[in-house]
N, C-alpha and C positions, 0 to 999 in steps of 0.2 A: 530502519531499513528504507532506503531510497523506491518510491513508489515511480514506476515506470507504465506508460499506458503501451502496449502494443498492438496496431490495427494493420492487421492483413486481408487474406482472399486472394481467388484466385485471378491471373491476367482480365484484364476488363473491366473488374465491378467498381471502378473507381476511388481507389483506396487513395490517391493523391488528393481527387476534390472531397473525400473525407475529413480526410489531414487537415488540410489549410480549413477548410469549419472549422474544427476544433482546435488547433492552433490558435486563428483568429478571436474566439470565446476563451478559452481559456489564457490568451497572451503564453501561447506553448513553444518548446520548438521542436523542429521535426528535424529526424533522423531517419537517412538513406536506409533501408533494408532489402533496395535488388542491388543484383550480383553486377547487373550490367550496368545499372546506370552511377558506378562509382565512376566508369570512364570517358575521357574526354573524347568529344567527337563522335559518340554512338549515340546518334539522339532519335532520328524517325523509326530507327530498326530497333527501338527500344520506349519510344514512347515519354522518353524523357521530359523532366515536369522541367518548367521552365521561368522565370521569374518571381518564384514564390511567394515572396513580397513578406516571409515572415525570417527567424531565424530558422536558419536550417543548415544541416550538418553531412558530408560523405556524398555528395553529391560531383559528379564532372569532376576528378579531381586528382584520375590515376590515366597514366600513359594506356593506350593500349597494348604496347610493345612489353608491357609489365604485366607481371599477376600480383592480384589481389585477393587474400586467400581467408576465410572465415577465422581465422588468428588474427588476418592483421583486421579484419574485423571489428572481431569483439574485442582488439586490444584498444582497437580509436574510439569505439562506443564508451568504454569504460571512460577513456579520457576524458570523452563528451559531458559524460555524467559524473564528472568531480568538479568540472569549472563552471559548467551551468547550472542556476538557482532557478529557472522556470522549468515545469511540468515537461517530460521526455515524453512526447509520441512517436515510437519507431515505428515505421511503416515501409512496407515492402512485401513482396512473394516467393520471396528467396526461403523456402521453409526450411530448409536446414541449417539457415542464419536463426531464424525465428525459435526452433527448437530448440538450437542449444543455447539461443538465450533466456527464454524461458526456464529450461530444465538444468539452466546454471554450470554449462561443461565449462570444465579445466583443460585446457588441452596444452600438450606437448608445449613448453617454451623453445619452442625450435625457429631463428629467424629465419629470412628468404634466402638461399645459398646462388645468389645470383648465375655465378656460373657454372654450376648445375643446373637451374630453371633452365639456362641456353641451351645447354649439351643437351636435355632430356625432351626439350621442347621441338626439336629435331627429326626424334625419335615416331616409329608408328605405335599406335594407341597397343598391337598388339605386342610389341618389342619390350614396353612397359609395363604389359599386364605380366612378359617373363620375369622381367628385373625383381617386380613388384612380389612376384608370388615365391621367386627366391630369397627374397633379403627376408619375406616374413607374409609367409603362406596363411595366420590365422587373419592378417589387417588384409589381405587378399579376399578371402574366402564373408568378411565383412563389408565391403563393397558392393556387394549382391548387384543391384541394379545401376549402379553408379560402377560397375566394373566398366567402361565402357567411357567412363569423362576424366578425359586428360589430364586435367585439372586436379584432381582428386589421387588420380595415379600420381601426378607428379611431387603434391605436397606428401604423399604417402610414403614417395619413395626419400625424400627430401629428409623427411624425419625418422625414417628407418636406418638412413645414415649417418646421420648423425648421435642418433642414440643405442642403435643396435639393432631396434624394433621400436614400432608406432606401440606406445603403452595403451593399454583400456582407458577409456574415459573417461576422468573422474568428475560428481556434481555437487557441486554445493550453491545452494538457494542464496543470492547475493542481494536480490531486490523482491520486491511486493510489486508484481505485474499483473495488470490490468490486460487479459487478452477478447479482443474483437474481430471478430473478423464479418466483413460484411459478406452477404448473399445475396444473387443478384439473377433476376430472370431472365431472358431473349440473350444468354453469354454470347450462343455462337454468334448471332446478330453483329453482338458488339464487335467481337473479335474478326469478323471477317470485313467488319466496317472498316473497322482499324487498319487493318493491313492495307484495304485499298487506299485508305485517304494517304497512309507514308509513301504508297507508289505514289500518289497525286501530286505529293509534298515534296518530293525528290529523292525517296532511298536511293532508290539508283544512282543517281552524281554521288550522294554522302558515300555509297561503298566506291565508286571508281575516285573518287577525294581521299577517301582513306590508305587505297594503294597506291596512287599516282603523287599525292602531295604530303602523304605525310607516312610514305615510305614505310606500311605495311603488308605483308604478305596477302596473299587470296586464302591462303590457306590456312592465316592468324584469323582473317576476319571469320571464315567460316565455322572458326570455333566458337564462336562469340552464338553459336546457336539461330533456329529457326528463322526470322525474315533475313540473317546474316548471310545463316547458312543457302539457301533455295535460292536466294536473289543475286547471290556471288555466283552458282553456277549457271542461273541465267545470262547474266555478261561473262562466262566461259563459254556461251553457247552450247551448254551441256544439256541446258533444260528451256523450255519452249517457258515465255512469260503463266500462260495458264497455268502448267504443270506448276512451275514456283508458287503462285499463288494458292494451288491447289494443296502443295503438299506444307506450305507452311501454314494454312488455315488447319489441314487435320493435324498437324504435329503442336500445333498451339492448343489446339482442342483439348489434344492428350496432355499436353501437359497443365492445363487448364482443372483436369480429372483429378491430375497424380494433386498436385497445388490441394483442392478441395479433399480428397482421401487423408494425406499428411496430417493438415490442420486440423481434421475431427479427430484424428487420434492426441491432439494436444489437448482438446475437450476446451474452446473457445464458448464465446458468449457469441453469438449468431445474430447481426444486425441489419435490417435495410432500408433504416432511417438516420439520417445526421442528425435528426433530434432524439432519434431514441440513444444514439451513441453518445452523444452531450451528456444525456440526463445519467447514466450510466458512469460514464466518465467526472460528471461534479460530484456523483454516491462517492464514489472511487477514492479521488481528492478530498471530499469533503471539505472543498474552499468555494466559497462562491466566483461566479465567473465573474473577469475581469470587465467592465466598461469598457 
């Protein structure tokens, strides 16, 4: 069974300058595990790693005017992990990427039904929670918190039509993973660091760039969540810069919480050393690290 290392945590705690240590020591390579940065052109409102300098995989690499949905996910992971012979670190905060790679889901072989993603994508979040709860009221009523992300309603509905109904999901254990996730003190510190320095760095021009030049909606980017969301309706003059600041420091917070709650229910190995995740990570391998 293909032994795979996965290091998460929540926004902040440095899970990228994790990565590349252990990449670097072990001659590893890394694999994309957020939702945002599989796209092209979301970089400051997303923090995106940039020159990594090792192999690395699912990175900047999907339109934004496309969805990318945790099938086609786990179908490019799996990819990933039949053609490469070095050590797999996936790394990201995407936790319900994390889980169900971890906890080995099957899910629905349903592809992208392009023109329905348009048609649907159109639609208000609550138009879809109708479609959604007629085509199949129990993949409804399973959505609990995530009733509310587009995204989710849309693959939901996507494969309820084509199959009849979104099936239970089924697991089976495909790899020997290795789960880390780091912990990390002064979060909010970090997180409200961050936000200022991508005002510093240019979010602003990146999201009026992403409408103006490369002919995306206001109201695509604002899905794309938190500094997309607050700083898009900043330049709508909806919200005063503070307020943006304000509300995407406490909605990153919270979801900084939710990230940290998720992951202990996967029962991780808890780290907030690169040497202690090394040492951890050679047990794991049991190969010595590369020169």
């Amino acid at each position: 069974m293909k032994k795979l290392i996965v290091l998460t945590g929540p926004t902040g705690s440095g899970k990228t300058e994790f990565s590349l240590y252990l990449a670097k020591k072990i001659n590893g390579a890394i694999v994309n595990a957020d939702s945002r940065n599989v796209y092209k052109f979301l970089d400051l409102g997303t923090d995106k790693p940039k020159n990594l300098k090792v192999e690395n995989y699912l990175f900047d690499f999907v339109h934004p005017k496309n969805q990318y949905s945790l099938f086609d996910w786990l179908s490019d992971v799996e990819k990933i992990i039949k053609k490469t012979t070095k050590p797999i670190i996936i790394v990201g905060g995407t936790w319900l990427w994390i889980k169900a790679l971890v906890q080995g889901w099957e899910l629905p072989k349903v592809g992208p039904n392009k023109k329905l993603r348009k048609e649907l994508e159109n639609l208000s979040v609550e138009r879809l929670q109708e479609i959604l709860k007629k085509l199949d009221p129990r993949r409804f009523k399973e959505l609990k918190e995530n009733v509310k992300n587009k995204r989710r309603l849309i693959r939901a509905i996507e494969i309820a039509k084509s199959l009849g109904k979104v099936p239970k999901i089924r697991k089976k254990k495909k790899y020997e993973i290795l789960l880390l996730a780091i912990k990390r003190k002064k979060l909010e510190k970090i997180i409200k660091k961050r936000i200022l320095d991508s005002i510093k760095n240019g979010l602003i021009d990146e999201i009026k760039n992403l409408h103006e030049k490369k002919g995306i909606s206001y109201k695509k980017i604002q899905s794309f969540g938190l500094r997309y969301r607050y700083f898009t309706l900043f330049l709508l003059k909806k919200l005063t810069l503070k307020e943006a600041v304000e509300k995407t420091y406490k909605d990153t917070l919270k979801y900084a919480k939710t990230q940290i709650r998720e992951i202990k229910k996967l029962k991780p190995i808890w780290i907030s050393k690169k040497s202690e995740a090394l040492k951890i990570t050679k047990n794991f391998l049991k190969e010595e690290v590369m020169p």
